[in-house]
C-alpha positions as CSV (number, residue, x, y, z in Angstrom):
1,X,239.4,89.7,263.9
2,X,238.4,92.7,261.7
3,X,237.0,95.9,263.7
4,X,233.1,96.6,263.4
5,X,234.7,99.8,261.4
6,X,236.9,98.1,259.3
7,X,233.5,95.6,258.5
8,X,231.7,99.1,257.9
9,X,234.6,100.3,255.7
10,X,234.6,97.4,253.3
11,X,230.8,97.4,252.9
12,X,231.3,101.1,252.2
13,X,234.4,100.2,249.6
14,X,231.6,97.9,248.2
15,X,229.1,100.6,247.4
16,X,231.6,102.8,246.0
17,X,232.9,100.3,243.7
18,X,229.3,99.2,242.4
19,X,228.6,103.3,242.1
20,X,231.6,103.6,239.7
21,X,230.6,101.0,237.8
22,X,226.7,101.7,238.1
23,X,225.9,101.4,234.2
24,X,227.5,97.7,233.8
25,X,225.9,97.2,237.6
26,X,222.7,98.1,236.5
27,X,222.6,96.0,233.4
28,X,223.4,92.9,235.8
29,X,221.5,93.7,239.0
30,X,218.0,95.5,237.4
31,X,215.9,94.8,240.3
32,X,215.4,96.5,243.6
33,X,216.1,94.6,246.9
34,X,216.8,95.1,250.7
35,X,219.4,93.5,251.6
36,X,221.3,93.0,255.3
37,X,224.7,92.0,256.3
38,X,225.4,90.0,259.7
39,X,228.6,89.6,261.1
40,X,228.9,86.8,263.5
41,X,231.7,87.5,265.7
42,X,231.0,91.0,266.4
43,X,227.7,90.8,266.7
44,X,226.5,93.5,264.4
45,X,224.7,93.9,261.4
46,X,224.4,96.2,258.2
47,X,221.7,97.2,255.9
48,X,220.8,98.8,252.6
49,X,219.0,98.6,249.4
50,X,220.3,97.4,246.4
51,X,219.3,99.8,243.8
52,X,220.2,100.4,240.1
53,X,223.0,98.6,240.3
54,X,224.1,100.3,243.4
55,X,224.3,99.9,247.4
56,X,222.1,102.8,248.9
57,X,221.5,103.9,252.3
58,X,223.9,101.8,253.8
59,X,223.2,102.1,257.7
60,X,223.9,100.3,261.0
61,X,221.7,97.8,262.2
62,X,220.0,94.8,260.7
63,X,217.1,94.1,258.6
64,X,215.5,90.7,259.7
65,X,213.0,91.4,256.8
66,X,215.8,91.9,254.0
67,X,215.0,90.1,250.6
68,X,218.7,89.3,250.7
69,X,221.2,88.4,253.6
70,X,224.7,88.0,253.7
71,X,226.3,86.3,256.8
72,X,229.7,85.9,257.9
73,X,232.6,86.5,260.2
74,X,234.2,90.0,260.2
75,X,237.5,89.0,258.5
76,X,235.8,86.8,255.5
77,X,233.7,90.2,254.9
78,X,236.7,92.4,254.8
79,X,238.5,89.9,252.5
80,X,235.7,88.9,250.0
81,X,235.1,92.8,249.0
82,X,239.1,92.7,249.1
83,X,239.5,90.3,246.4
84,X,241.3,87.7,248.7
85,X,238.1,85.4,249.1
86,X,236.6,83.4,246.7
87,X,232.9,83.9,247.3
88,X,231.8,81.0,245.6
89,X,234.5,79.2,247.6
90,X,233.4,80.4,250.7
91,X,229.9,80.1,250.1
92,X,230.2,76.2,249.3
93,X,232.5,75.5,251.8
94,X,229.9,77.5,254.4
95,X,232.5,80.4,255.6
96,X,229.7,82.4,254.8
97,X,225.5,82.4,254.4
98,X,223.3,84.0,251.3
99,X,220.1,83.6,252.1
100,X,217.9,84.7,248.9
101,X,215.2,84.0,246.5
102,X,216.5,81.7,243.8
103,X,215.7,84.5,241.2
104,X,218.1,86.9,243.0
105,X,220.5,84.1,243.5
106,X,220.9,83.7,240.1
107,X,221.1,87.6,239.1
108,X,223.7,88.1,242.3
109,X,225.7,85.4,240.2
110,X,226.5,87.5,237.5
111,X,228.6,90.0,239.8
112,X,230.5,87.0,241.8
């Protein structure tokens, strides 16, 4: 089982990435969007905005009122942003939960 700052690591590693690539982020992702991260078996949660292409204000704690929420188990999280999870794989097979308006769905498709 990943650590809660391992979880906090990757989600950081996340941001970074999508801030590197911000202008081809941007041109995908051109809406503005809370969005939370739950991990189930440590009990914690995440949240930010996703802005511009970019994760912003990335903090401790969850969001019940996100527009988009990711849920899963500390170890899927670390290995999804690692490359080593499918997420469309895991999402099907319910190793981990999107919850988001079908729009957003459909523009969060073009990153996966």
């Amino acid at each position: 089982m990943a650590t809660v700052d391992e979880c906090r690591a990757a989600l950081q590693k996340l941001a970074e990435r999508l801030a590197a690539n911000a202008a081809q982020a941007r041109e995908k992702l051109d809406f503005d969007r809370t969005l939370a991260c739950r991990v189930t078996d440590l009990d914690v949660a995440f949240h930010g905005r996703l802005s511009g292409g970019q994760i912003i204000d990335l903090t401790d704690g969850d969001d019940p009122r996100a527009k988009i929420k990711l849920t899963s188990s500390s170890d899927d999280l670390v290995e999804l942003v690692n490359g080593r999870l499918n997420v469309m794989a895991a999402w099907t097979s319910g190793r981990i939960k999107i919850e988001a308006g079908m729009m957003d769905l459909l523009k969060l498709r073009k990153l996966l």
